[in-house]
C-alpha positions in Angstrom: 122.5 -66.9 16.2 121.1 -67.8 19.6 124.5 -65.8 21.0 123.5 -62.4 19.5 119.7 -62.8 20.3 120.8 -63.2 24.3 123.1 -59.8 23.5 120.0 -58.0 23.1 118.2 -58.5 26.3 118.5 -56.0 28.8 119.0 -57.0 32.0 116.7 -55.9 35.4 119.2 -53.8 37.2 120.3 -52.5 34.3 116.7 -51.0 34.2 117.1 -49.8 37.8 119.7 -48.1 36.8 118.3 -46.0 34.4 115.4 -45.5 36.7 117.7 -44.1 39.1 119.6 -41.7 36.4 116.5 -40.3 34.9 115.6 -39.5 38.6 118.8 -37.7 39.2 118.1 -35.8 36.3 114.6 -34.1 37.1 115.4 -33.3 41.1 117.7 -30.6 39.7 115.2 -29.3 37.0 112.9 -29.2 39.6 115.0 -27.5 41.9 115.6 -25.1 38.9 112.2 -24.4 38.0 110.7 -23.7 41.5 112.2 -20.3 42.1 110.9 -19.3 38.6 107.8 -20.4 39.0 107.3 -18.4 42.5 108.6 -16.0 41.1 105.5 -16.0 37.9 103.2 -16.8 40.5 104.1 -13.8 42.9 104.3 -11.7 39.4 100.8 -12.6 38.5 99.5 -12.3 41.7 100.8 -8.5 42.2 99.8 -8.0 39.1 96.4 -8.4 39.8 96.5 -6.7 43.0 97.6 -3.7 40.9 94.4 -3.6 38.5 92.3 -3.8 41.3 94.1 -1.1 42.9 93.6 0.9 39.9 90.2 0.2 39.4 89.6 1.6 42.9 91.4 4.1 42.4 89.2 5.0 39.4 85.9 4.3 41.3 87.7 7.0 44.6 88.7 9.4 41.7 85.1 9.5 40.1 83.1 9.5 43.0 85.3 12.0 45.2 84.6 14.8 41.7 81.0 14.0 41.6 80.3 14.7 44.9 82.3 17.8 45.1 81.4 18.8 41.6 78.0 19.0 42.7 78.4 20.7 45.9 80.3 23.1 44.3 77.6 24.1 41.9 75.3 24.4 44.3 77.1 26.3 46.8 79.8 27.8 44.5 82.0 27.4 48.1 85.2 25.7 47.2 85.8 24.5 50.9 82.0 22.6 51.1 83.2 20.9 48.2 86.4 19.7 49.2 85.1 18.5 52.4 82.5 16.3 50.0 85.5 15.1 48.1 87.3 13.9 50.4 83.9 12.2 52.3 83.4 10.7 49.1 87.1 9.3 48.8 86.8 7.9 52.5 84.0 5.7 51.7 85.8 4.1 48.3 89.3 2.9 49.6 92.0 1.8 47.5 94.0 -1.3 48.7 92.2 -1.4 51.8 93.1 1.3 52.9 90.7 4.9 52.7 92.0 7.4 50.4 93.5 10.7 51.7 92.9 14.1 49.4 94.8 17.0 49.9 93.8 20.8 49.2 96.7 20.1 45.9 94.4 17.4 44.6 91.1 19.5 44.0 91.6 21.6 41.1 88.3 24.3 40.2 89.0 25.6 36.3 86.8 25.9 33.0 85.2 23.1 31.2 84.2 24.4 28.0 82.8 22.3 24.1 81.5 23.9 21.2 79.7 20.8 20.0 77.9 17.4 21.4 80.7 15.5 19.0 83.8 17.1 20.6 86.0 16.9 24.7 85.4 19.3 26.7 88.4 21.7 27.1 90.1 22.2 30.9 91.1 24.9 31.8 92.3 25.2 35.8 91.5 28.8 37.2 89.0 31.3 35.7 86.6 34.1 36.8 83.5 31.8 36.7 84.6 28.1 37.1 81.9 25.0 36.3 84.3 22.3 36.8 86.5 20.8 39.6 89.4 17.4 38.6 90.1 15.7 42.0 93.1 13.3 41.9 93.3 10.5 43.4 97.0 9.3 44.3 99.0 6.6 45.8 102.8 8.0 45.2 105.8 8.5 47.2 104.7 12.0 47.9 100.8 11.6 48.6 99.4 11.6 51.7 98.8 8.0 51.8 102.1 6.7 50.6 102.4 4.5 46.9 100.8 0.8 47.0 102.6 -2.0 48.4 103.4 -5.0 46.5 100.9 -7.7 48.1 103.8 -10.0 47.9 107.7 -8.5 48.4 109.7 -8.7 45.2 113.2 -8.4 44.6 112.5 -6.1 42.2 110.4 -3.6 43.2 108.7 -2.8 46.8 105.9 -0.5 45.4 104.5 1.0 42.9 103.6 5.3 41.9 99.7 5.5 40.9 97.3 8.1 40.2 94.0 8.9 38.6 92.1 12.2 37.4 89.0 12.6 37.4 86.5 15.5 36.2 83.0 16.5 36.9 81.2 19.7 35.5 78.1 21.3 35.2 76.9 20.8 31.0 75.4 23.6 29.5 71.6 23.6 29.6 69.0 25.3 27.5 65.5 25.4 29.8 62.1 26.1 28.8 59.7 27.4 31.3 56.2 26.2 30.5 53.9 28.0 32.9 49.7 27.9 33.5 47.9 30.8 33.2 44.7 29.7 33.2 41.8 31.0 35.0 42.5 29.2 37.8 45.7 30.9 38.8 44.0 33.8 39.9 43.2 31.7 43.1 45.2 31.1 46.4 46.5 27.4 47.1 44.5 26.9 49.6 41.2 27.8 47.9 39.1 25.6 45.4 39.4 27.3 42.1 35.8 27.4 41.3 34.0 30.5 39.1 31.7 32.1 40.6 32.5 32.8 43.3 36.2 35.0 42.8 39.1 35.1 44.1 38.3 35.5 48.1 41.4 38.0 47.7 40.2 39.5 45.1 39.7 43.1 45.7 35.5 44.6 45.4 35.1 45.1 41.8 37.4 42.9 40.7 36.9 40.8 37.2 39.7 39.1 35.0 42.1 41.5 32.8 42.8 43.1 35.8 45.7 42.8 38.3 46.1 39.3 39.2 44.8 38.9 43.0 47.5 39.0 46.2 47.7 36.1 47.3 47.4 34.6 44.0 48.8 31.1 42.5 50.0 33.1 39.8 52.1 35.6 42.0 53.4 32.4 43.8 54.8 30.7 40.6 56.2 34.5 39.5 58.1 34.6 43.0 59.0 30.4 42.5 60.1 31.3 38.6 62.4 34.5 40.0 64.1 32.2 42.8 65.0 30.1 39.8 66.2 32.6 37.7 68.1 34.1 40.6 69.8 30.5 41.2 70.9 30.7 37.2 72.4 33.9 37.9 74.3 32.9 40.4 75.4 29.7 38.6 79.1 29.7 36.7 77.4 28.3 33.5 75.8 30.6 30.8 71.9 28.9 30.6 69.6 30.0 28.1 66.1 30.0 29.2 62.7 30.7 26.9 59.5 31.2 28.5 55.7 30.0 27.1 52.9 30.2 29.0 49.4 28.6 28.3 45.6 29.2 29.0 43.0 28.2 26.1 46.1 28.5 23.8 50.1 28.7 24.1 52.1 31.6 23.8 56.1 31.8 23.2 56.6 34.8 24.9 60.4 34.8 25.5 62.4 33.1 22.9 65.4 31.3 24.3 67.5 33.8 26.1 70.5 34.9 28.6 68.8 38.2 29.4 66.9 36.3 32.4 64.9 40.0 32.9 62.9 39.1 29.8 61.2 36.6 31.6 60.4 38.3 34.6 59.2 41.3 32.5 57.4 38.9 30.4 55.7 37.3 33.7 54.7 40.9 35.2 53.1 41.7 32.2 50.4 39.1 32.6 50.3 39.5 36.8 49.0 43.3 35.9 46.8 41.9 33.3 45.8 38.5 34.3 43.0 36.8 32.3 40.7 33.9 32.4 41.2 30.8 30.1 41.4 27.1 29.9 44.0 24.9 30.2 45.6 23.7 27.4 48.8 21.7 29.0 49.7 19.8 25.5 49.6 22.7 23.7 52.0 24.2 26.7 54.5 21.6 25.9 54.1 21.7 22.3 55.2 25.6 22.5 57.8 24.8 24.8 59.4 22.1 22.9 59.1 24.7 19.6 60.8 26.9 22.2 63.9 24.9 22.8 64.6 24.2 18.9 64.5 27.6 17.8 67.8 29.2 15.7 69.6 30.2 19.2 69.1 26.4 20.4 72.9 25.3 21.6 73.6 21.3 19.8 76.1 20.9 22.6 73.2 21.6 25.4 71.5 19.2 27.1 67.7 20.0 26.7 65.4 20.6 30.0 61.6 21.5 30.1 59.9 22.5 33.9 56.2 22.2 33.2 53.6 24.0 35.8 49.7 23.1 36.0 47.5 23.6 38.9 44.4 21.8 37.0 42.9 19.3 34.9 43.7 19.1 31.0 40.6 20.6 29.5 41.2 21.4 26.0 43.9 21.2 23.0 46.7 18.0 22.5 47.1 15.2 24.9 49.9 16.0 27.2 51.7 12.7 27.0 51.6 12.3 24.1 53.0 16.4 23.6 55.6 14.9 26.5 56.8 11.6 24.3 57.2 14.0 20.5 59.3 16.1 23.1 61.2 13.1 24.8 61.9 12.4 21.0 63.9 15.5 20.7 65.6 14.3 23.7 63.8 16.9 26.2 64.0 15.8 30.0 60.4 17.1 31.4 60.3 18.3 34.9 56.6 18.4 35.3 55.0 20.2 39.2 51.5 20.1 39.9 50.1 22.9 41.9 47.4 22.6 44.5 45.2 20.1 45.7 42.9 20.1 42.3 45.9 19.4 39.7 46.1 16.0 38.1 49.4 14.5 39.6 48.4 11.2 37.8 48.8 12.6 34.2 51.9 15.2 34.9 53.4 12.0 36.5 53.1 10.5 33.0 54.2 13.0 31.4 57.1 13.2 33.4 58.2 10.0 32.9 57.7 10.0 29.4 60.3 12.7 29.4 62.6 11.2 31.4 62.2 13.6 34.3 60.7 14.1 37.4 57.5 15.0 39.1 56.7 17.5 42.1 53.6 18.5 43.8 52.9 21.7 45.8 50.7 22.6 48.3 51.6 25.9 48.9 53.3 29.0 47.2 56.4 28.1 49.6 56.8 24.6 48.4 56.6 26.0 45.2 59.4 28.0 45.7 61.4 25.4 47.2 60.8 22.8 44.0 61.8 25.6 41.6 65.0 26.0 43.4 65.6 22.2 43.8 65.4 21.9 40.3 67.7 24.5 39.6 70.2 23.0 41.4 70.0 19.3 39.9 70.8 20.7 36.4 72.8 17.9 35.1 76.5 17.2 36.4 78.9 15.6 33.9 81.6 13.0 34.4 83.8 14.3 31.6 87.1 13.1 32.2 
């Protein structure tokens, strides 16, 4: 018995031994598993120097076709807008490195829906284009070369990438909600106070007559034509209804792409201008009836420019006219007009719809806000 118990003890270097043989064993798995591992590492590394890449290369695509999306429509000049692009592009590099934009990666076409719920539909060329795609790319034949691996692999060197991106102009229905009170009949740089008249109102002279010259009604009719003339000009097709508002509201153009209604509309009260109130809730109330009337696009975005040279004297309160509108998702440009108007309330009322607010002092500045606005009509990332 005591001669098998002594067979099972194991002696200490046979211990060593084993020590040493396990040793032996993991320097070659080691030496196995190093290479792969570098090579995961530098995989995973690459990797996400790739989607970073690409998420610059989004962020270059999208800015580059806003900026000459919106140059475009304002200038309709194709070269302005490149140049914008590609200003854009420089200050949102990719890999480190500023993104180059050929003439080949602009592209001006026709963006075109027939409802809120659907993509808009591309189409590159056209007699009156709204839209402009810039590409941004980093392949073999771009101007800036594909990306670089961050760390060489023996499988690939680079790597071909590119992003599209869209920007258009969204169709727009506008409602033009314009004062005609009383006070209109006055110059900007007059107090609008009865008696006495007009100082350029000629001897004689009483409302329901031609409205004076220089009048704050002629200068919104001039500011109100500038605009129409920028819609003209613009590659979208805008509908635009007009309601103007003394002591009570009128609709007097429905919504409308036959712009000369309006002007006729407008020329009718400058030979016939009367006295009134000013009722700028029940202004906004017409206005918003205005833009959800039968011809009313779904797929439109919804904009109302409100004009007051007062003081709310009568009818609705006009924020509260400004937040039932915002609830039929109505953006409210709202301008006050000479030093008398209340820029605290048409502030509100601006930003209860979303919008923005403008003063002017003069008929020019007038002019110039009108035109300002025409120009920001909304811009659409849509691809």
């Amino acid at each position: 018995m005591r001669n098998k118990i002594s067979a099972l003890v194991i002696k200490p270097d046979s211990t060593k031994r084993l020590q040493r043989l396990r040793r032996g064993a993991v320097v070659p798995l080691f030496a196995i598993m190093l290479p792969v591992l570098i090579i995961l590492s530098a995989f995973a590394i690459n990797f996400a120097y790739f989607e970073l890449s690409r998420t610059q290369m989004f962020i270059s695509s999208d800015a580059a076709s806003r900026a000459a999306g919106r140059e475009f429509m304002i200038t309709n000049d194709r070269e302005l807008a490149k140049a914008k692009g590609r200003e854009a592009a420089n200050r949102n590099p990719i890999a480190g490195k500023p993104l180059q934009l050929a003439d080949s990666d602009f592209v001006f076409g026709s963006a075109t829906r027939n409802s809120l719920e659907n993509r808009y539909n591309f189409q590159a060329g056209g007699s009156r284009p709204n839209a402009v795609e810039v590409t941004a790319r980093r392949t073999s034949d771009s101007l800036d070369g594909p990306l670089p691996m961050l760390i060489p692999s023996p499988f690939t060197g680079i790597v071909q990438s590119h992003q599209t991106s869209r920007a258009n102009q969204i169709e727009v229905d506008i409602s033009l909600v314009i004062d005609r009170s009383g006070s209109m009949a006055y110059a900007d740089n007059e107090p609008a106070v009865f008696p006495p008249l007009p100082a350029a109102a000629p001897p004689n002279w009483f409302f329901d007559g031609p409205a004076p010259t220089p009048s704050r009604w002629r200068d919104a009719v001039r500011a109100v034509d500038m605009f129409i003339a920028e819609l003209e000009s613009s590659p979208m097709q805008e509908l635009v209804s007009l309601t103007t508002y003394s002591t009570d509201a009128e609709l007097d153009v429905p919504l409308t792409d036959q712009y000369q209604q309006i002007r006729n509309a407008l020329d009718g009260y400058t030979q016939f201008f009367t006295s009134g109130k000013t009722n700028i809730g029940g202004g906004i109330d017409g206005g918003r009836n205005g833009l959800s009337s039968p011809a009313a696009r779904p797929f439109a975005a919804k904009v109302m420019i409100v004009l007051t040279d007062g003081i709310d004297t009568m009818g609705s309160n006009p924020i509260q006219a400004a937040k039932d509108a915002n609830n039929d998702e109505i953006m409210i440009f709202s301008i006050t007009f000479a030093q008398e108007a209340d820029q605290n309330t048409m502030r509100q009322v601006a930003s209860e719809g979303q919008g923005k607010h403008y003063h002017a002092a003069s008929g020019t500045s007038l002019a110039a806000i009108f035109r300002d606005i025409a120009r920001q009509l909304p811009i659409l990332l849509s691809k």
